[in-house]
C-alpha positions as CSV (number, residue, x, y, z in Angstrom):
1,X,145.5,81.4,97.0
2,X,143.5,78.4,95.8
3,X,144.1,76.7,93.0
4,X,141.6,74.2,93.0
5,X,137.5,73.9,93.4
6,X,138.6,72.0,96.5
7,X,140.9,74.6,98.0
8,X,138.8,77.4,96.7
9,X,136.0,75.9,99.0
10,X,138.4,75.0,102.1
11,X,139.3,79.0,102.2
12,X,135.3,80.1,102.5
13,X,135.1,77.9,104.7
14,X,137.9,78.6,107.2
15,X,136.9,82.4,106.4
16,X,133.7,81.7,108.2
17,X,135.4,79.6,110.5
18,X,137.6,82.9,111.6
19,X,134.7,84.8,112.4
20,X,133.4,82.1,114.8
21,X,131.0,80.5,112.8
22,X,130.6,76.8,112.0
23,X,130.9,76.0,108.9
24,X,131.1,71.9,107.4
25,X,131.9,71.4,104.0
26,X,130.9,69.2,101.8
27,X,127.5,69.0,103.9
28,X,124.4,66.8,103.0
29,X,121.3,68.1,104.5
30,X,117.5,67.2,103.9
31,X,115.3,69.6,102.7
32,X,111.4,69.6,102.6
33,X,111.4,67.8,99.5
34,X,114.8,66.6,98.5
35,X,118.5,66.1,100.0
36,X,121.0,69.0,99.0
37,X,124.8,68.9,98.9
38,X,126.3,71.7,100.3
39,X,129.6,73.3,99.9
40,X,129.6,75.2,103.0
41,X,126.9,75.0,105.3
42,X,127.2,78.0,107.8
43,X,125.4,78.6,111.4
44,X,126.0,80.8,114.0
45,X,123.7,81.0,117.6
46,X,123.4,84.8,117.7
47,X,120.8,86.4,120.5
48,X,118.9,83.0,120.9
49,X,118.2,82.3,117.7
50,X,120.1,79.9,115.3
51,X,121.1,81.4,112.1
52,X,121.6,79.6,109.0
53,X,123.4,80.1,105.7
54,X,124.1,78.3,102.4
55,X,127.5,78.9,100.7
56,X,127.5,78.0,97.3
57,X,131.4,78.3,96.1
58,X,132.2,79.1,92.2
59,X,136.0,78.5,91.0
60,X,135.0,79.4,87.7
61,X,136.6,81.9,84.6
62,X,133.6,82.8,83.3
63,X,130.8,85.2,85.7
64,X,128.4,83.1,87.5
65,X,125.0,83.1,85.6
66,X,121.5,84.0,86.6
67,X,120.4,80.1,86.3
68,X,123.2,79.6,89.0
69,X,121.5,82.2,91.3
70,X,117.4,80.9,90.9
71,X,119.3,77.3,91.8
72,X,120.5,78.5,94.9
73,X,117.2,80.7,95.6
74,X,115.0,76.9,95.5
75,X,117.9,75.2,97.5
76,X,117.8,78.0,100.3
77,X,113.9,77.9,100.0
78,X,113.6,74.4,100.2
79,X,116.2,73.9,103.3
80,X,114.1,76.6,105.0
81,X,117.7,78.5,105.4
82,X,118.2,82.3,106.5
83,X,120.4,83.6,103.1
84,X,122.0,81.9,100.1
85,X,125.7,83.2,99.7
86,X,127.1,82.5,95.8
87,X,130.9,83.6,96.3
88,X,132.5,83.4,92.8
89,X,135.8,85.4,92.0
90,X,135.2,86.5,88.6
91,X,132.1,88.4,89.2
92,X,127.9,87.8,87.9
93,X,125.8,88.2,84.6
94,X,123.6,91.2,84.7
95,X,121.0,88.7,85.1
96,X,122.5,87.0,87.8
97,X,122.3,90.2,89.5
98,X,118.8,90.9,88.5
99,X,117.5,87.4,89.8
100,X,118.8,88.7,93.1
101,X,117.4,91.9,93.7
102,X,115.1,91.7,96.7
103,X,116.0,88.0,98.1
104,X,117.7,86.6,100.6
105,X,120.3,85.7,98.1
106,X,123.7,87.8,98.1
107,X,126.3,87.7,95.9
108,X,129.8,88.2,96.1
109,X,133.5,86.9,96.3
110,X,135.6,85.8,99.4
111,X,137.8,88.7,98.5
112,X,135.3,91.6,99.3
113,X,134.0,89.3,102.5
114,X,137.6,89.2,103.6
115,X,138.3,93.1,103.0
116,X,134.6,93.9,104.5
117,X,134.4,90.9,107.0
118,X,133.3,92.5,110.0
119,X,130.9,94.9,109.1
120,X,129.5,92.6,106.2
121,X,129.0,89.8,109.0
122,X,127.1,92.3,111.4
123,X,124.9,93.9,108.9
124,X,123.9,90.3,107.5
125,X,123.3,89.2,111.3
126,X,120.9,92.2,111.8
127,X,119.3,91.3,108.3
128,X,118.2,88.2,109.2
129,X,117.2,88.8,113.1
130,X,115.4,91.6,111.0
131,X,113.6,89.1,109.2
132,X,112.9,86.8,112.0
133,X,111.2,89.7,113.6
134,X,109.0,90.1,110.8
135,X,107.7,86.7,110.5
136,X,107.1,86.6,114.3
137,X,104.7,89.5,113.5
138,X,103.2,88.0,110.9
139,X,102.6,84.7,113.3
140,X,101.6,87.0,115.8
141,X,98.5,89.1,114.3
142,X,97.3,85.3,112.4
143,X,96.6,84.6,115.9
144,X,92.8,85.0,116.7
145,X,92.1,87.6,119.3
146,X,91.3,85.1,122.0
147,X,94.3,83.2,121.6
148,X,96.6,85.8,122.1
149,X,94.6,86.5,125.1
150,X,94.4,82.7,126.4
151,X,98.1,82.3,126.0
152,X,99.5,85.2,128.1
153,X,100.6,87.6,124.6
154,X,98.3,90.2,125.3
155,X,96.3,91.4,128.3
156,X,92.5,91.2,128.0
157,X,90.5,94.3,126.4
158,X,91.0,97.4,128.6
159,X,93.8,95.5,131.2
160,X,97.1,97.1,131.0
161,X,99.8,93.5,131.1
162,X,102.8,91.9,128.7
163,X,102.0,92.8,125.1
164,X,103.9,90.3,122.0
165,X,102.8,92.7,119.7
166,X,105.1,96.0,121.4
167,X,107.5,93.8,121.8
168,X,108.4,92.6,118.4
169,X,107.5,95.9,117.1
170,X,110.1,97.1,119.9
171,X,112.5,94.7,118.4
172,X,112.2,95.3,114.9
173,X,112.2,99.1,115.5
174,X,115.6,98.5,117.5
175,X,116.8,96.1,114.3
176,X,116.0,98.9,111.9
177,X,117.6,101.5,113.6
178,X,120.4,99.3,113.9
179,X,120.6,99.1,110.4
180,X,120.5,102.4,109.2
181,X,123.2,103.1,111.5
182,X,125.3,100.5,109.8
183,X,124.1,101.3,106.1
184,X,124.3,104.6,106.0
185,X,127.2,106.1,108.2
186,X,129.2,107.9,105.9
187,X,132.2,106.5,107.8
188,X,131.3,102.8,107.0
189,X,130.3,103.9,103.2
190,X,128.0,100.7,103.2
191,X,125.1,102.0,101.3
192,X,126.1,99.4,97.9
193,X,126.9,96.1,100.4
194,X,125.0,93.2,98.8
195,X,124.1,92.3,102.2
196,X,122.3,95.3,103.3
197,X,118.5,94.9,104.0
198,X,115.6,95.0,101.6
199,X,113.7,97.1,103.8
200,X,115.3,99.1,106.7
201,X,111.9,100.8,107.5
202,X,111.1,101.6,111.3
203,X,107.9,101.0,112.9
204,X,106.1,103.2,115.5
205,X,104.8,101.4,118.6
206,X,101.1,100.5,118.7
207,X,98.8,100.4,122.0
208,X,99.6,97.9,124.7
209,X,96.7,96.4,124.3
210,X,96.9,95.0,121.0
């Protein structure tokens, strides 16, 4: 049990570390527009991608306030990181709460991630390959017609061929399945995690063509 900041900070740390994640304390890392010093700097390669999240570690008496939680919402925005993770013992503010509904910001003590770690670890991994899914589909239809064409991610009008647009909406039907599965088994009883999606909404599958 940690008695210090330090210690408090060590224990997240080799927490993540269990699960087979890297995670450096202590961590200085450049963002867009300023340096930021991390306390635990987490990243994991899962499916090809490399996932990233900033662990911001409370040791406090008093719960963590909202200003606390819109800090760590610019530093995760800023460092272009896939969550924000504010792990404090002695529980939020109502408005700490409030300021994270609906971001990529959880909160939440190393106790509940110890009791939970497994399932709260796959349902934030699904989360964020969620999210990358999303933002491929965004990049995808800001592509002109002709590009998409040009660069092999569609087949020409009326040509059957490889379409980028079935297959992210493939994966992120897939993701949101997997989701739901997770979320709202009754036997996993999930449906409160802070680390459950914002939106576990499938998609049906467009024409080939697109």
């Amino acid at each position: 049990m940690a008695t210090t900041w330090q210690e408090y900070q060590e224990e997240a740390a080799e927490f993540f570390r269990s699960i087979g994640l890297e995670a450096p304390t202590n961590h200085t890392v450049q963002g867009v527009r300023t340096k930021h010093a991390i306390d635990v700097h987490v990243r994991s390669h899962h499916v090809g991608f490399d996932v990233i999240w900033i662990v911001e570690c409370k040791y406090w008496n008093t719960p963590v306030s909202k200003l606390h939680v819109l800090a760590l919402r610019e530093i995760v925005a800023d460092l272009g990181a896939d969550r924000g993770i504010l792990l404090c013992e002695v529980g939020f503010q109502s408005g700490a709460f409030e300021a994270a509904t609906l971001t990529n910001v959880h909160l939440t003590s190393l106790a509940t991630l110890r009791g939970t770690a497994s399932l709260e670890i796959t349902v934030m991994r699904l989360r964020d390959l969620y999210d990358r899914a999303e933002s491929c589909r965004v990049r995808y239809w800001g592509l002109p017609k002709d590009a998409r064409i040009g660069t092999g991610l569609r087949p020409d009008v009326g040509a059957f061929g490889y379409s980028g647009a079935v297959v992210v909406e493939l994966v992120s039907d897939l993701l949101a399945k997997a989701l739901r599965g997770i979320t709202l088994s009754p036997s996993t009883a999930c449906s409160a995690s802070p680390f459950s999606g914002r939106n576990g909404s499938s998609r049906v599958l467009r024409r080939f063509s697109r």
